[in-house]
C-alpha positions as CSV (number, residue, x, y, z in Angstrom):
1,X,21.1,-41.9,51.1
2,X,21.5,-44.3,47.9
3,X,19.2,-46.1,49.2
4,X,16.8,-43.6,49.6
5,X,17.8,-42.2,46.0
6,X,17.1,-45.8,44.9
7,X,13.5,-45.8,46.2
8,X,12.6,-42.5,44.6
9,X,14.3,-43.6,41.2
10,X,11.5,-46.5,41.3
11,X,9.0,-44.7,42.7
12,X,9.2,-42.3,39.3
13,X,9.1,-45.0,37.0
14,X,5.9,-46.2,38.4
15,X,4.1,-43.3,38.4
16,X,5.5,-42.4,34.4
17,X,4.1,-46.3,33.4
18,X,0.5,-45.7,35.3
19,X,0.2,-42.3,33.7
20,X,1.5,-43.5,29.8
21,X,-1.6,-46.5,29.7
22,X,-4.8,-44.3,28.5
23,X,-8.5,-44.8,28.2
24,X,-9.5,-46.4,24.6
25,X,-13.2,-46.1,25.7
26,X,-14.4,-43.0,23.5
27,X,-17.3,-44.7,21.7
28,X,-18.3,-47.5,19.2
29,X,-16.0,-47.9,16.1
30,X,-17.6,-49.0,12.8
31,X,-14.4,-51.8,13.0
32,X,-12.5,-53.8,15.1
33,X,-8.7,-53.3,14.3
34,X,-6.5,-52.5,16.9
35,X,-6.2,-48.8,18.2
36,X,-3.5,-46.4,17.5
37,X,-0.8,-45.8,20.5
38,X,-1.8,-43.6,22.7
39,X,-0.3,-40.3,23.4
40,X,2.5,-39.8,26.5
41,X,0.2,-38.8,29.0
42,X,0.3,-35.3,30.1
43,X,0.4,-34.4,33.7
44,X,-2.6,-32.5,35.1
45,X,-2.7,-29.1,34.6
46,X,-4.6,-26.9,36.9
47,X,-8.4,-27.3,36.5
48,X,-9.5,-25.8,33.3
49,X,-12.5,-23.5,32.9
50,X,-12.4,-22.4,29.4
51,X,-12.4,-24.2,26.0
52,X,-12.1,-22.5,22.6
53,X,-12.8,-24.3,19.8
54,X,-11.8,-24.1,16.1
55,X,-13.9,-25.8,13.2
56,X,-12.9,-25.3,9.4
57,X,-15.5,-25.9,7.0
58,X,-15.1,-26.7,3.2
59,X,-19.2,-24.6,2.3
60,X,-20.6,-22.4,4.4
61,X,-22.2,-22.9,8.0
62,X,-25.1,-22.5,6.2
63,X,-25.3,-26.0,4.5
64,X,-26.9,-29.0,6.7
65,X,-23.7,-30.7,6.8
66,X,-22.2,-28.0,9.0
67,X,-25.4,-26.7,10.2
68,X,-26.0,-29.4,11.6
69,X,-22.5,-29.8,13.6
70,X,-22.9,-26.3,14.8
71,X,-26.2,-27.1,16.2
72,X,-25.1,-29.7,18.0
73,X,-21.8,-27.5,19.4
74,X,-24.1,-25.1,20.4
75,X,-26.3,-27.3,22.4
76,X,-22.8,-28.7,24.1
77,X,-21.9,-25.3,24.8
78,X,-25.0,-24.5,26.4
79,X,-24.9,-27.3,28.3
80,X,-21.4,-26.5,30.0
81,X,-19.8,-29.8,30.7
82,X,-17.4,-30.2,33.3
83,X,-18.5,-26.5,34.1
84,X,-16.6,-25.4,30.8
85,X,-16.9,-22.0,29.0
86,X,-17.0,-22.7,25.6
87,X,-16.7,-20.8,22.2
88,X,-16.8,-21.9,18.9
89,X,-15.2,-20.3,16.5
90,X,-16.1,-21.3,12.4
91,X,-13.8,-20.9,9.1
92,X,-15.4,-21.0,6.1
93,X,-15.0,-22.2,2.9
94,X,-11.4,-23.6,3.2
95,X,-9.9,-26.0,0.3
96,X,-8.9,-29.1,1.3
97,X,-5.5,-28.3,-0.9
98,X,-5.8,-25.2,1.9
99,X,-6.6,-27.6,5.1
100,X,-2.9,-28.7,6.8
101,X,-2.2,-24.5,6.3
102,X,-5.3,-23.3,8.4
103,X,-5.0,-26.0,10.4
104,X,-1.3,-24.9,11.5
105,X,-2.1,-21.6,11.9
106,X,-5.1,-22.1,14.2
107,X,-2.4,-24.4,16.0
108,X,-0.2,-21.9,16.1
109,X,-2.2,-19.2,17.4
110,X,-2.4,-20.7,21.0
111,X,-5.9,-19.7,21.2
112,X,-7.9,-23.0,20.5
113,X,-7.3,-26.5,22.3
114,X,-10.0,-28.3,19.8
115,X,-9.7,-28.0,16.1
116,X,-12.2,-30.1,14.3
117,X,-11.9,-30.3,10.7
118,X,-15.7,-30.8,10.1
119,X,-15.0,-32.5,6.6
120,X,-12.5,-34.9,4.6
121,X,-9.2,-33.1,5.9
122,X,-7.6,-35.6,7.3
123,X,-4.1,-35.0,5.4
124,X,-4.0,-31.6,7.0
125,X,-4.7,-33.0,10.3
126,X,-1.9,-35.8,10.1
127,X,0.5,-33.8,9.3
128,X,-0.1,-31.4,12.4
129,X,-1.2,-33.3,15.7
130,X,2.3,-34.4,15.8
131,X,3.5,-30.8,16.6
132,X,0.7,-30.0,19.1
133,X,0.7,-33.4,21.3
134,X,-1.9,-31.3,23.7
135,X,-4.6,-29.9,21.6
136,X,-7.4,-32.4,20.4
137,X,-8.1,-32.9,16.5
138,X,-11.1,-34.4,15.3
139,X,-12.7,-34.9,11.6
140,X,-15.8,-36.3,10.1
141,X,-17.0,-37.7,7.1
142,X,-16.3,-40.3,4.2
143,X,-13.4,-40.6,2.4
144,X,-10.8,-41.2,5.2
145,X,-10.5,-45.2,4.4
146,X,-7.2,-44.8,3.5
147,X,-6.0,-43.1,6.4
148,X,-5.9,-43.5,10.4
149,X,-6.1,-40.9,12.8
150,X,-5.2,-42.2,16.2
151,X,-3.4,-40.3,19.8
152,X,-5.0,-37.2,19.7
153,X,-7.0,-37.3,16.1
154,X,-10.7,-38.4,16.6
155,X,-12.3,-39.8,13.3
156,X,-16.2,-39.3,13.8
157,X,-19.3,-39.7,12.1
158,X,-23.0,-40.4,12.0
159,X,-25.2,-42.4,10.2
160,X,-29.2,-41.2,9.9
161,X,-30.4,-44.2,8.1
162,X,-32.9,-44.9,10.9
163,X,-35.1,-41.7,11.2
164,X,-34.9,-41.9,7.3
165,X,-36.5,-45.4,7.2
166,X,-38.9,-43.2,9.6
167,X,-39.5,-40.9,7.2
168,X,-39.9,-43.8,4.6
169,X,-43.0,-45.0,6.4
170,X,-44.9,-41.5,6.1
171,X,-44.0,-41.4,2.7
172,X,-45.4,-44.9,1.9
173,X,-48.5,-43.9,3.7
174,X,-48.8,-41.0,2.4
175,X,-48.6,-40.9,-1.4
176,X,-51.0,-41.2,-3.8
177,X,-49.1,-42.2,-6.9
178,X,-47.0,-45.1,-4.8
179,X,-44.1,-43.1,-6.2
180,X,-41.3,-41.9,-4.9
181,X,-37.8,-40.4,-5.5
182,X,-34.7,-38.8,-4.1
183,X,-32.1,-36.3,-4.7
184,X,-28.9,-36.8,-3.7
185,X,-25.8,-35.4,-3.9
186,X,-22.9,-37.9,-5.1
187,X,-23.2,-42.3,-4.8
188,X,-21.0,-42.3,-1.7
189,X,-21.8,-44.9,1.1
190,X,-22.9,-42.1,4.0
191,X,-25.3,-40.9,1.2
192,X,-26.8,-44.3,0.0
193,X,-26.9,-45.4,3.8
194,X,-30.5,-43.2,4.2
195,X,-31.8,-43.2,0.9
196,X,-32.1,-47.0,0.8
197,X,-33.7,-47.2,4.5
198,X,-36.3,-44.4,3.3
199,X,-37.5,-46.5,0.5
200,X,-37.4,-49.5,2.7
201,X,-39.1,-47.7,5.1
202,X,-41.9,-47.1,2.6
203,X,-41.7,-50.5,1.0
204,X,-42.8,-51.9,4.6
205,X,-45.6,-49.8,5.2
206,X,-46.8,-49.9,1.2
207,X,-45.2,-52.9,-0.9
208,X,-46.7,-51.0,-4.0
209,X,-44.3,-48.1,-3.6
210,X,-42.0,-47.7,-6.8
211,X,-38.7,-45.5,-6.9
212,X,-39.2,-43.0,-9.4
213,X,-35.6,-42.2,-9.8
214,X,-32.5,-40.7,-7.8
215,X,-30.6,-38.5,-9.3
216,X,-26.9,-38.0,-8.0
217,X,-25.9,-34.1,-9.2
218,X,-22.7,-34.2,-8.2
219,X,-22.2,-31.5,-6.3
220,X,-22.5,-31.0,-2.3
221,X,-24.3,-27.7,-2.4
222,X,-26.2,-26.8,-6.1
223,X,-29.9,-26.3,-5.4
224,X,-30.7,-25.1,-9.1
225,X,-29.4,-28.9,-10.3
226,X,-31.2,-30.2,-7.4
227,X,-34.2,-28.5,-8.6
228,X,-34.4,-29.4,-12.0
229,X,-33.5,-33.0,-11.0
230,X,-36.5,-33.4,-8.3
231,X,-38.5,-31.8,-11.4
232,X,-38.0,-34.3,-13.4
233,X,-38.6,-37.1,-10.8
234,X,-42.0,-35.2,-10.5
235,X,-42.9,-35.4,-14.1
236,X,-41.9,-39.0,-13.9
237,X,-44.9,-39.2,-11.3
238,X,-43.2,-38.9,-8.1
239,X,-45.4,-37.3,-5.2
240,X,-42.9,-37.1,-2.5
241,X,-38.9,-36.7,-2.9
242,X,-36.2,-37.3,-0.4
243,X,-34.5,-34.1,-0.4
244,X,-30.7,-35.4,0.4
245,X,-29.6,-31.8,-1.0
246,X,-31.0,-28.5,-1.1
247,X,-33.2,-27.9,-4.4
248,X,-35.7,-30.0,-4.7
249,X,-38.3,-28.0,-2.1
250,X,-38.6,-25.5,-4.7
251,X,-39.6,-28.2,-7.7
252,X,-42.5,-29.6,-5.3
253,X,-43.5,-26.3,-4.5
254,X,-44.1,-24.9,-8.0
255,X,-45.7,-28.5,-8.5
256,X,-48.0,-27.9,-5.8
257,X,-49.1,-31.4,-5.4
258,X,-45.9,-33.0,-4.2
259,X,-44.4,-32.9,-0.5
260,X,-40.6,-33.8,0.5
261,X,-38.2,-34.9,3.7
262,X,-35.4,-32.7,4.9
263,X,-32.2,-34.5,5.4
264,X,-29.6,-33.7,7.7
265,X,-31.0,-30.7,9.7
266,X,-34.5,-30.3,11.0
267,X,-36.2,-28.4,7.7
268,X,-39.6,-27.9,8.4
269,X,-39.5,-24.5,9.0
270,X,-38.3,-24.5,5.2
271,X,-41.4,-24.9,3.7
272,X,-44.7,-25.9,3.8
273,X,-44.0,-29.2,1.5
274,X,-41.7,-30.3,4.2
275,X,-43.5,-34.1,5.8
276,X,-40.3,-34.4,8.4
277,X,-36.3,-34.5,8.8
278,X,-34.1,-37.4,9.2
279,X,-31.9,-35.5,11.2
280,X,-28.0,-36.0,12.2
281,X,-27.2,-35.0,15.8
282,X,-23.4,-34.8,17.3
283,X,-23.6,-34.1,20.6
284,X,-22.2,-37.5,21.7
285,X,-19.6,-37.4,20.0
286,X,-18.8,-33.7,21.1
287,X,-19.4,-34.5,24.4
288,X,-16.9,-37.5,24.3
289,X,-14.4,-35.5,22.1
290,X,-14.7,-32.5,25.6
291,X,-14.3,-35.9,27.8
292,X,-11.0,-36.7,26.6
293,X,-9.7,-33.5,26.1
294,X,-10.7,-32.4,29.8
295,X,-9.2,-35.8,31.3
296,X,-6.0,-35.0,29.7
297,X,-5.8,-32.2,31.2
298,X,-7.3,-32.6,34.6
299,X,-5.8,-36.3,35.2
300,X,-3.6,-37.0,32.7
301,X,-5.1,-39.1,30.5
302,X,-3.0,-40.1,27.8
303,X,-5.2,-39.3,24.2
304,X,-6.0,-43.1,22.8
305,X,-8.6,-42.3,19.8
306,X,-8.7,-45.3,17.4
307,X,-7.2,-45.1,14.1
308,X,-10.7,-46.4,12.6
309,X,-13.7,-44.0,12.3
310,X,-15.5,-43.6,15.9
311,X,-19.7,-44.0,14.2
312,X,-22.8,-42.6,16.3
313,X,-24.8,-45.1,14.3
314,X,-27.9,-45.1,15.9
315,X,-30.9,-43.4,17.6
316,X,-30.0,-45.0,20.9
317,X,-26.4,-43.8,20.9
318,X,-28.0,-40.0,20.3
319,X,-26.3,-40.1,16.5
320,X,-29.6,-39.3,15.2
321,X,-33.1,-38.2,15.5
322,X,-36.3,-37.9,13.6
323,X,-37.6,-34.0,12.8
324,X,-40.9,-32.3,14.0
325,X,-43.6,-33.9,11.8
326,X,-46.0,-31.6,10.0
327,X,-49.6,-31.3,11.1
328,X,-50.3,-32.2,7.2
329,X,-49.4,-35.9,8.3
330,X,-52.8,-38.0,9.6
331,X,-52.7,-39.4,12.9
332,X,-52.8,-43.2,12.3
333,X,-49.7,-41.8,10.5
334,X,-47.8,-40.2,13.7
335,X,-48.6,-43.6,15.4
336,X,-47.1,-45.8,12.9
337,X,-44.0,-44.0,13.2
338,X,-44.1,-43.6,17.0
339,X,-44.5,-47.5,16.8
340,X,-41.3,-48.1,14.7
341,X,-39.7,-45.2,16.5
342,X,-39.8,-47.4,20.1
343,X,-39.0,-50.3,18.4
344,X,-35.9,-48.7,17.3
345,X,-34.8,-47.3,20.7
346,X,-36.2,-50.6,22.2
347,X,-33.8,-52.7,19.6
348,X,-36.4,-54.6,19.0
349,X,-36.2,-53.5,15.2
350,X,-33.0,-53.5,13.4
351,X,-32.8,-50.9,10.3
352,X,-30.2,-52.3,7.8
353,X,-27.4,-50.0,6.4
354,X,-27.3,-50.4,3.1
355,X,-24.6,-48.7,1.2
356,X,-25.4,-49.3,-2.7
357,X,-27.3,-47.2,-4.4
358,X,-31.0,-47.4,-4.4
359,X,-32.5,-49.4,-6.7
């Protein structure tokens, strides 16, 4: 009989280290450093069916930052992997002082088993994935340098700096006044990251192209500053403006001369003015964010996000794509962008992320 006991004892501790040594394999990191532990492994819980998910936003789900995010959940959704059922469920205009409260609640409420925090909330996150060692967290976007997720946080973003260096090419074969301009929101990395690739994206199509200015107008969502900012830019002789915020559509419609690019979400349907989107896209890292989640709970895989920001950086990993392109833009156009657009996916051309401002 102790021998038998003996045998079971060690039996146990094998199966407790196997099931404690997780997957780390949820998707390129923008560094190298080593992970964060991962979680204790659960064991596997009966095969789920259903998956409710929370997302707080800081705006509204109006704003092509979280437009965009619900786009791509909605696409997910639709798609039903691992035969899920999902939901998503949005919160609105929640201050980050607000964040680790909502965050708890929705914890608390034992509805949702994915909370992402679809801005800089990573504080609030921090100090709650400690009490709920089962539900996934993830959050998104720039300021989070001085903090790591890790277990069951997941820090994700996208970079759209190649369809804009897309867009960049129509607009340097399309203007007349080899100017052109952008308005942008503050001089943060993830905003320079495009604007820099859509002038450089011009610049290689037209070396005569000239920025006309870029106006940061500090603020995430103010169209009238972003109008009057793109106006100026237009008086200034700019013919097309990279639209990084909402506002300038309106300046180069009452100009009636001048055309812009969408950013973020696919704006064509905007307004006429509108040449093409450089559009962000998050179903791979959605889809990755359902993958550990579900292995957790079907197998028992132990959450292992890094503690460095998980990056969809390019058009091959499906972090971004380029927008329809409006039947205003000549053919020899299209195929000049097509062109680039293979080389892209082909990785035959390499689009440099730069992070300065323009200049």
């Amino acid at each position: 009989m102790r021998k038998v006991l003996i045998r079971v004892l060690i039996a146990l501790a094998i199966v407790a280290s196997v099931a404690a040594c997780g997957s780390d394999d949820d998707g390129e990191t923008a560094d190298t450093a080593a992970p964060a532990p991962a979680t204790t492994a659960a064991p596997a819980d009966e095969t789920p069916t259903e998956l409710d998910v929370a997302m707080i936003l800081l705006g509204t789900k109006e704003e092509g930052w979280y437009a965009t995010f619900i786009d791509s959940m909605n696409r997910v959704i639709e798609s039903q992997p691992h035969g899920l059922t999902m939901t998503l469920d949005t919160f609105e205009e929640i201050a980050y002082a607000d964040g680790e409260r909502v965050i708890r609640d929705l914890a608390q409420q034992g509805k949702y088993e994915m909370i992402v925090a679809h801005s800089t909330y990573v504080d609030g996150v921090q100090a709650v994935q400690g009490d709920y060692p089962d539900m996934l967290f993830a959050y998104s976007g720039s300021g989070n340098d001085d903090h790591v997720g890790g277990t069951n946080a997941y820090w994700i973003d996208v970079f759209i700096h190649e369809p804009a260096y897309l867009a960049g090419i129509i607009a340097g074969m399309m203007t007349e006044t080899n100017k052109l301009s952008a308005v942008a929101a503050f001089p943060f990395p993830n905003v320079n990251g495009p604007l820099n690739a859509f002038f450089d994206g011009a610049r290689s199509v037209n070396p005569d192209v000239e920025i006309a200015g870029v106006t940061y107008i500090e603020s995430w969502f103010d169209p009238a500053t972003g109008a009057n900012a793109a106006a100026a830019q237009i008086d200034a002789g700019a013919d097309i403006v990279y639209a990084e915020r909402f506002g300038p559509f309106a300046a180069a419609e009452e100009a009636g001369n001048v055309r812009a690019i969408g950013h973020f979400t696919d704006q064509l349907g905007l307004s006429d003015i509108v040449l093409t989107s450089a559009v962000a896209q998050w179903d791979a890292a959605i889809n990755d964010l359902v993958d550990a989640w579900y292995a957790y709970h079907t197998e028992g895989t132990a959450y292992n996000a890094p503690g460095e920001r998980i990056v969809y950086q390019s058009m091959r990993d499906g972090g971004s794509a380029l927008g329809a392109i409006s039947d205003a833009v000549p053919a020899d156009v299209v195929a000049a962008v097509e062109e680039a657009e293979a080389a892209i996916l082909a990785g035959d051309l390499t689009i440099p992320l730069v992070l300065d401002s323009p200049s």
